[in-house]
DRENPA-510880 format. One record per residue (C-alpha): x, y, z; residue in one letter; residue number from 1. Coordinates in steps of 0.2 Angstrom, whole numbers, plus 2048, in hexadecimal, padded with zeros to 3 digits. Layout:
// residues N
    px    py    pz   residuo   num
     X     Y     Z         a   NUM
...
***
This chain:
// residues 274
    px    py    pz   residuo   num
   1E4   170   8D7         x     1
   1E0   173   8EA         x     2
   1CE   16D   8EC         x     3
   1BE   174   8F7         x     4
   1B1   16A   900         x     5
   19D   16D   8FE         x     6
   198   16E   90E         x     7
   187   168   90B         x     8
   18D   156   903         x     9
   19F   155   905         x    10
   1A3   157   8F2         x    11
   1B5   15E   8ED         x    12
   1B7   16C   8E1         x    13
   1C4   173   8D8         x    14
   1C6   185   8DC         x    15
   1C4   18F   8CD         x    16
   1B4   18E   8BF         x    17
   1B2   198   8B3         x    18
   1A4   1A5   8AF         x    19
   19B   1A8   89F         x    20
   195   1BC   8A3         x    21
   196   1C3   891         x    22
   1A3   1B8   88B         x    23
   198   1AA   887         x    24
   18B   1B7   880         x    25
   18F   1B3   86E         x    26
   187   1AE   85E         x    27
   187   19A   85C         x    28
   192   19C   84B         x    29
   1A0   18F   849         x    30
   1AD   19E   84C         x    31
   1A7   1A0   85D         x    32
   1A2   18E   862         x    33
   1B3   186   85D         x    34
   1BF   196   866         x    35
   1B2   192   876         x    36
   1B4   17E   872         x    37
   1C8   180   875         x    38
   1C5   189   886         x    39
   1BA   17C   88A         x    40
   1C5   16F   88A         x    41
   1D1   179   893         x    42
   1C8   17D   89F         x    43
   1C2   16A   8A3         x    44
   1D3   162   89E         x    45
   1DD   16D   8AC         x    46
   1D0   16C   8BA         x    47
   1C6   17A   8B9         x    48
   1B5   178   8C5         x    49
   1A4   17F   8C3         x    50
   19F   187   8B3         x    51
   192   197   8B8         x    52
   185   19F   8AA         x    53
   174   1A6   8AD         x    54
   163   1AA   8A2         x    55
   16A   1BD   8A4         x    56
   17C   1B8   899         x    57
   173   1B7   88A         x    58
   179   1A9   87E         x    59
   182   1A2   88A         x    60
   179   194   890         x    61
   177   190   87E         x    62
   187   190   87C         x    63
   18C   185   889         x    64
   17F   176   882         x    65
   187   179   86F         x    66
   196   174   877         x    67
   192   168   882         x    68
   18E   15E   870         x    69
   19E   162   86C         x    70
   1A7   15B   87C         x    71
   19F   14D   883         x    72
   1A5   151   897         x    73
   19F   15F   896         x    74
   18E   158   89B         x    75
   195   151   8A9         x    76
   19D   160   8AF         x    77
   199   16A   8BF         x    78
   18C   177   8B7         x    79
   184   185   8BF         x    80
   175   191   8B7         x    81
   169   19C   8BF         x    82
   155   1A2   8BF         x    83
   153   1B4   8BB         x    84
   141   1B7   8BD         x    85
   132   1BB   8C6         x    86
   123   1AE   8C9         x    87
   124   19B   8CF         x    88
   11C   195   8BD         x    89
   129   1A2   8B3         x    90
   136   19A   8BE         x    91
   134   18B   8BA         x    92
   135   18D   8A8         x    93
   145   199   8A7         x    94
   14C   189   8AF         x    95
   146   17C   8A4         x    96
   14B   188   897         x    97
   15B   188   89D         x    98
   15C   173   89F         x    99
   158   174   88C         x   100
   164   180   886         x   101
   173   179   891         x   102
   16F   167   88A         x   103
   16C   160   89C         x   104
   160   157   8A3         x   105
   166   15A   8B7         x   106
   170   166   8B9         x   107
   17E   16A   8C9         x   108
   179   17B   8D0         x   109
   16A   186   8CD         x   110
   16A   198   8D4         x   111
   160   1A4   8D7         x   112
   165   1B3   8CE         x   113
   167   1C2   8DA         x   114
   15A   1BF   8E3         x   115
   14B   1C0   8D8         x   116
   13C   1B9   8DF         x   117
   144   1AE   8EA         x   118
   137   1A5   8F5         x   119
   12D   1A1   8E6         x   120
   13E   199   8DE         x   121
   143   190   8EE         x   122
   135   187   8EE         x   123
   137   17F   8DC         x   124
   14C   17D   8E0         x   125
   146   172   8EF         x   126
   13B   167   8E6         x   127
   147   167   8D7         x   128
   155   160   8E3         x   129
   14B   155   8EB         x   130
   146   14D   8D9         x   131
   157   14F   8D4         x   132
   156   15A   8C6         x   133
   162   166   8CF         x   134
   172   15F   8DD         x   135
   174   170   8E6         x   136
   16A   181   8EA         x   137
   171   191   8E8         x   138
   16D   1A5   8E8         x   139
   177   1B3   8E2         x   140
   17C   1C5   8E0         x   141
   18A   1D1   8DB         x   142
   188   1E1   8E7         x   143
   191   1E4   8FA         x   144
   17E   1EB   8FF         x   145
   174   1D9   8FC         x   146
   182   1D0   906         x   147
   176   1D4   917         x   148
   168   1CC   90F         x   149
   172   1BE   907         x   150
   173   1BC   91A         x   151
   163   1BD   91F         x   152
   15E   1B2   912         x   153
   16A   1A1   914         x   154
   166   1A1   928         x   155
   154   197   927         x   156
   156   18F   915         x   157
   161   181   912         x   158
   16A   188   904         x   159
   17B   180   8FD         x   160
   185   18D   8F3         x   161
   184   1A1   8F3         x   162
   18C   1AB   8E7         x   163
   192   1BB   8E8         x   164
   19E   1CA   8E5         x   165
   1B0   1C9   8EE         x   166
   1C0   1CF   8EA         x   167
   1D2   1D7   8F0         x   168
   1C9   1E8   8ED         x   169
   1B9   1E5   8F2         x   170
   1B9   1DC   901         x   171
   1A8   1DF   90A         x   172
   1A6   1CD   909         x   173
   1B4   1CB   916         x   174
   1A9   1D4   923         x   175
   199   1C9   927         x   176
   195   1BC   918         x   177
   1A5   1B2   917         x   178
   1A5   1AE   928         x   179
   194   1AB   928         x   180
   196   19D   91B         x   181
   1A4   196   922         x   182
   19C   195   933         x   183
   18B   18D   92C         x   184
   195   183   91E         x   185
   18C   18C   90F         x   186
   198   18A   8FF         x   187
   19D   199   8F5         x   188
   19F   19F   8E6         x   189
   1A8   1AF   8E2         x   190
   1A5   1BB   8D3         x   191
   1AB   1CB   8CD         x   192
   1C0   1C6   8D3         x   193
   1C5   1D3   8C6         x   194
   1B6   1E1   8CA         x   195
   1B3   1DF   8B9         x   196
   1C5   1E3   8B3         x   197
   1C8   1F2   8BF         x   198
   1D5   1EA   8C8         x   199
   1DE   1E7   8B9         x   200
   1DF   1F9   8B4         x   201
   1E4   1FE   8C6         x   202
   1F5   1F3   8C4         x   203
   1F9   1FA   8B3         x   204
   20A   1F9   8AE         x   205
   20E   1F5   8C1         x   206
   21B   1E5   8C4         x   207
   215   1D6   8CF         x   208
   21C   1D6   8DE         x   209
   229   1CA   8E7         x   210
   21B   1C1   8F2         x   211
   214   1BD   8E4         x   212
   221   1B0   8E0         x   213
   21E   1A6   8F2         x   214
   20E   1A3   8ED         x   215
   211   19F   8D8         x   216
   208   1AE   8D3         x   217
   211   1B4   8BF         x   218
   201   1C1   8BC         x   219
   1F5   1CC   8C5         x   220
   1E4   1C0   8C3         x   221
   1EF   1B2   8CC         x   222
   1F3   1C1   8DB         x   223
   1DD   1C5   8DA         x   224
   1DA   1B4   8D9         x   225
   1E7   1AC   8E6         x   226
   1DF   1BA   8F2         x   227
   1CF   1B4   8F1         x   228
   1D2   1A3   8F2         x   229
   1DD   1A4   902         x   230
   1CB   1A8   90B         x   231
   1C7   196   914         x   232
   1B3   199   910         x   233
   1B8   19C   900         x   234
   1B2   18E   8F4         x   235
   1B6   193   8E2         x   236
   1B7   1A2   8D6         x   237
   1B1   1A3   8C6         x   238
   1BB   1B2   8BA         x   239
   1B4   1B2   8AA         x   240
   1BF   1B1   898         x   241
   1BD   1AE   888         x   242
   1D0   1A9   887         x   243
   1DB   19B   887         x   244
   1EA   1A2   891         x   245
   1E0   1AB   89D         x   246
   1D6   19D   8A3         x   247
   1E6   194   8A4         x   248
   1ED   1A0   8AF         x   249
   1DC   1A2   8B8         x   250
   1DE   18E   8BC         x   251
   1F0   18F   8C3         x   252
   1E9   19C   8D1         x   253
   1E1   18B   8D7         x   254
   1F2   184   8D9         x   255
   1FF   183   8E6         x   256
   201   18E   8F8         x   257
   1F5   19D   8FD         x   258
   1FA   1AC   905         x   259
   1F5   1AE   91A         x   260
   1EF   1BB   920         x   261
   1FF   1C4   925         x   262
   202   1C2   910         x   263
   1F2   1C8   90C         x   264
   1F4   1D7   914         x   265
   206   1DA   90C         x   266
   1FC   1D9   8FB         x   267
   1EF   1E6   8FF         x   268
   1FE   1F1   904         x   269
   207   1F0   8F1         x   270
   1F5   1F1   8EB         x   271
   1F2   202   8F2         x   272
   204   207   8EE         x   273
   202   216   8E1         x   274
***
């Protein structure tokens, strides 16, 4: 799998992690945990990268420290949770909360969810880096309208990751924050690649296209996903699934060429075809 640099220490990433938004939001029965156990291992045994939940997904981070039990590198994996409240002293203890529940005692990347409170937060991330607790920094959102403030917000802080919404549809990212993270070496992470299944629905009964054999693209997600990807201050993507063959087809969309931008815009053409 092609690999990204962290800009802030030089790590190398594998392209494509997996989110837990509602599919890891399940009860903790031996149904759910061994179904979630198999993709797991898939997901780790053919390269997948950073693994994204929050307070907000529900039993998800619960979920993820059942089975780190279960598969012991898991809890050496590259995870990534968030704090979704307001308060310096409530922050802290959603995210030792979180520590607990994932089975971790450091953990990769801590985020602050869509911006909630984030000065009292950053405070706590710093000296939780600096003690080690935490390797990187991150904020988040999930809307084109907070990209400005995204902006506004990484130019005086020393922030490693940002997260936010980008996709072959949706491309408001492409204006001013994507070059602005490439230009200040600020890694990304990119969620809603599907817009939560719309672009799915959109290509319906549509055939892939011949481009999409130069870049070895066999379904639509690899076309979303290749797209993405084929942006330079693009670090990794994070689709969410609860199945087997779709993260394995998720995980080959870090594989091989990407489309230039000649290519891309070829692929927004049969897009928008009716």
């Amino acid at each position: 799998m092609n690999q990204r640099i962290i800009p802030s220490t030089g790590e190398k990433l594998n392209p494509v992690g997996l989110g837990t938004y509602i599919k890891f939001d399940v009860e903790p029965d031996e149904v759910n945990l061994s179904k979630l156990q198999k993709l797991m291992e898939a997901f780790i045994q053919n390269g997948g990268s950073i693994i994204d939940s929050s307070p907000m997904y529900g039993n998800s981070e619960k979920i993820l420290g059942l089975l780190s039990e279960r598969i012991p590198l898991l809890k050496k994996h590259f995870l990534a949770t968030k704090v979704w409240t307001s308060g310096k002293e409530s922050g802290i203890s959603q995210m030792t909360h979180s520590l607990q529940l994932l089975n971790r005692n450091e953990i990769e990347l801590m985020q602050i969810h869509n911006l909630v409170d984030f000065k009292s937060h950053l405070k706590t991330l710093y000296d939780w880096k600096e003690r080690g607790r935490i390797k990187y920094i991150g904020i988040t959102h999930y809307l084109d309208s907070a990209h400005d403030r995204l902006i506004d917000i990484l130019k005086p802080e020393s922030i490693d990751f940002v997260q936010f919404n980008y996709s072959i549809g949706d491309r408001n990212a492409e204006k001013r924050l994507l070059p602005f993270c490439r230009d200040n070496k600020i890694a990304t992470i990119i969620n809603e690649p599907f817009e939560k299944g719309s672009l799915f629905r959109s290509v319906k009964g549509k055939a892939l296209p011949e481009i999409a054999r130069d870049y070895g693209i066999s379904t639509w997600a690899q076309y979303f996903l290749k797209y993405i990807l084929s942006h330079p201050a693009v670090t990794c993507v994070i689709p969410a699934t609860s199945k087997v063959n779709h993260l394995l087809e998720n995980l080959e969309a870090g594989k091989g060429n990407y489309p230039g931008e000649a290519e891309k815009k070829e692929m927004l053409k049969i897009l928008n075809q009716k």
